[in-house]
Phi, psi and omega in degrees: 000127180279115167260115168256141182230132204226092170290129178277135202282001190268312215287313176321306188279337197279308175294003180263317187282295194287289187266346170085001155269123195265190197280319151321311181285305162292359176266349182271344173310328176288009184259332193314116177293346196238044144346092194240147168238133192231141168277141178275079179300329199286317185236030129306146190233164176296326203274328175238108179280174196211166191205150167244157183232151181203108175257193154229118182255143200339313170318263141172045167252138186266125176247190167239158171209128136342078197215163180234157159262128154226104190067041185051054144238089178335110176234000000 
């Protein structure tokens, strides 16, 4: 399965700046097989839904991470 990750140029610095994680590192958590996924419901919407996520990213620090599908892409 092909994954695209389609970033917004604030959230890359603010997560980088903020949290000490770069964009390579939060995009390898989704490779992780022991992957858990939760819908976020508290900031779903009818038109969108969002999802949390809790990996290992290549570094092997398990972060979260935040997200919508739009258009099969992870954003």
């Amino acid at each position: 399965m092909l994954i695209e990750f389609d970033w917004d140029q604030w959230n890359i610095q603010k997560n980088e700046s903020k949290h000490g994680v770069s964009k390579l590192e939060s995009e390898s958590l989704f490779f992780d097989k022991d992957f858990v996924l939760y819908p976020d419901i508290q900031h779903s919407t009818p038109q969108e839904s969002r999802y949390i996520a809790y990996a290992k990213a290549y570094t092997h620090r398990v972060l979260m991470c935040a997200f919508t599908i739009r258009s099969k892409k992870l954003e």
